[in-house]
N, C-alpha and C positions, 0 to 999 in steps of 0.2 A: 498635554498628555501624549505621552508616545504612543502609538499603533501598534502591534504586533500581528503578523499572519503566520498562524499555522496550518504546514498541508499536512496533505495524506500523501502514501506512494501512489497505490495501485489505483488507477483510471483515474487520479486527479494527475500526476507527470508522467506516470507512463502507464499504456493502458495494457489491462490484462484480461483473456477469456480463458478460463482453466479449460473449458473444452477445446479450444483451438492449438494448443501445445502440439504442435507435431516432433514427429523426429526426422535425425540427416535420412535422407536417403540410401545411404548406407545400411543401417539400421530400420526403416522402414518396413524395406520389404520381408522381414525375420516374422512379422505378426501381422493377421490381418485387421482391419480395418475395426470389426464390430470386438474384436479384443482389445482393441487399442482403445476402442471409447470406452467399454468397460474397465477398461485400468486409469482413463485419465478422471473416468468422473469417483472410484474407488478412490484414489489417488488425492484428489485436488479438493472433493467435496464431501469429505467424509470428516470428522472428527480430528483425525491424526492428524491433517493437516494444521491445523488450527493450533493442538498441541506443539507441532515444530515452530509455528511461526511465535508462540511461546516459551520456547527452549526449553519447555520440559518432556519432549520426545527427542529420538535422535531421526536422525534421514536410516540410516539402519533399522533401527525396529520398527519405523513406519513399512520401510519396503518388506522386510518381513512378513508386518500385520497384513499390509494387502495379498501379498503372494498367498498367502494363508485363506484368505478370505473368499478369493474369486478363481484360486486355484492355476493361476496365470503365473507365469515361471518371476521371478525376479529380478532377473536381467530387463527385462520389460520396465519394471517400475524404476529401475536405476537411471534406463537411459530415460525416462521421462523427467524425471529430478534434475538429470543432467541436463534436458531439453530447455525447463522452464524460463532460463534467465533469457534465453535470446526469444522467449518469444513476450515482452515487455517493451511494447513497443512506444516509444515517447510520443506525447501529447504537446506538436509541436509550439500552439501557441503558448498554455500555460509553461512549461520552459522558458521560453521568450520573457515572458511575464515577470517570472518570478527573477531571470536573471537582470534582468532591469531594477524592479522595486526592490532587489537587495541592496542595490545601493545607496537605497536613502532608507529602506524601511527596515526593522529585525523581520527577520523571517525565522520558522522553526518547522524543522520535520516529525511527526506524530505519525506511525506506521506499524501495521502489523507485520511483521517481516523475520524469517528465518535468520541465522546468522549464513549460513552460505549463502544466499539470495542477495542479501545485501553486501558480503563481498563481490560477489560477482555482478551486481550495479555496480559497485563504484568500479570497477575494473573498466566497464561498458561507457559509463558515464563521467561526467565533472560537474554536476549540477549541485551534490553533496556541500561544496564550498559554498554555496550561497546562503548557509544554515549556521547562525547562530546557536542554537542547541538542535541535537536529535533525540527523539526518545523513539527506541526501539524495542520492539515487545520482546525476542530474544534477551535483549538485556536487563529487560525490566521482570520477567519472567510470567508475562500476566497479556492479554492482547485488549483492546479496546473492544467493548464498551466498560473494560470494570474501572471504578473510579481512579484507583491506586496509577495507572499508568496513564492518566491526566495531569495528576497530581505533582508524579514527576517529571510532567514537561513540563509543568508552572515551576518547578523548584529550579531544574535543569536550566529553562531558558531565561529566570528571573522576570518573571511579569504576572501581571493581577490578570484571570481571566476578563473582569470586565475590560480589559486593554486590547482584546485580541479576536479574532475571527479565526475559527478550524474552519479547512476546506477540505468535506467529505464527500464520499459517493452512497451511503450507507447510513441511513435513516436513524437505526437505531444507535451509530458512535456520535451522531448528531446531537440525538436528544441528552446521551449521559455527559458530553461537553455543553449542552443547555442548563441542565440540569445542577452544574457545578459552576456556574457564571459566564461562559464563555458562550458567546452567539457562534452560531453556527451556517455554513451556507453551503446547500446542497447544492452537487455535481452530480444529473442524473446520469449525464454519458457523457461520454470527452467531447461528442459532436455540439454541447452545449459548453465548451470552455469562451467564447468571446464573449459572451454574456454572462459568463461567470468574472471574468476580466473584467468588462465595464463596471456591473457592480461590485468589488474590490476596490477598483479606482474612485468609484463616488465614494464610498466608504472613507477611503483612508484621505481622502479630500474634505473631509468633516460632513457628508453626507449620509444620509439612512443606508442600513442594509438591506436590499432589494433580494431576496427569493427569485432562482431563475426556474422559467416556466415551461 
């Protein structure tokens, strides 16, 4: 039986806190502080977001909808949009990991992700090569947890979920890849990836899948 591992982007290879986005310096000092956190948590943890990384909003009507919302000009939400991809910062062992066990293993990307976000990783990065198939929620028009965009990474990357381990940070894209055959192994925070690594490695050694604690 062949093994397959499927990751996730965000805090499984590179990690992300929507409230810690800053902007250039340049740009900084235009807004103060208690407006800037009111536009990144408008911005990052509302709704809309989730619809872009769906591809059924645009980056445009999102920044719009928030300028609208909290009354905060939209230059503000542009240059944070604009901010987001540098502040994605790589989780340097899982990287390591993955770029090694490509070589002998399929590996597959499963990711909620805008279409600009994910141009501008691959721009940042070269880790993308090491993927067998990607399913991206922009492409697939739907984000994780709903089934449909599971489905097309089982189609996409050709393998039976019981062949394969998703590696999430988020409980409930865990359970609906549970739920459809596929084990699951949670990534509480990046600062638990070496033991997310060992168990992987027993794994794909024809060992159990160990839960990191």
């Amino acid at each position: 039986m062949v093994r397959h591992l499927v990751f996730d982007l965000g805090n499984v290879l590179l990690a992300w806190d929507p409230l810690t986005v800053t902007l250039p310096p340049a740009l900084a000092g235009q807004w103060d502080e208690v407006s800037q956190r009111a536009a990144r948590e408008a911005l990052f943890l509302g709704p809309g977001w989730q619809a872009l990384d769906a591809g059924t909003l645009s980056a445009e009507t999102l920044v719009a909808q928030c300028s609208e919302e909290t009354s905060l000009p939209q230059a503000l939400f542009i240059a944070l949009v604009e901010a987001m991809p540098a502040s994605l910062v790589p989780i340097t062992p899982m990287l390591a990991f993955l770029a090694r066990v490509a070589a002998h293993t399929p590996c597959h990307l499963l990711s909620n992700i805008a279409h600009d976000t994910w141009r501008a990783v691959c721009e940042r990065h070269a880790f993308h090569h090491c993927f067998q198939s990607m399913t991206l929620s922009y492409a697939v028009g739907v984000n994780k947890p709903a089934e449909r965009i599971y489905a097309h990474s089982f189609t996409a990357g050709a393998f039976a979920p019981e062949n394969a381990v998703f590696i999430d940070d988020r409980k409930e894209n865990l359970a609906a890849s549970e739920a459809l055959g596929m084990a699951g192994l949670h990534l509480p925070t990046p600062a638990q990836a070496d033991a997310a690594i060992t168990s992987l490695s027993r794994w794909l050694g024809g060992g159990p899948l160990e839960q990191v604690s």
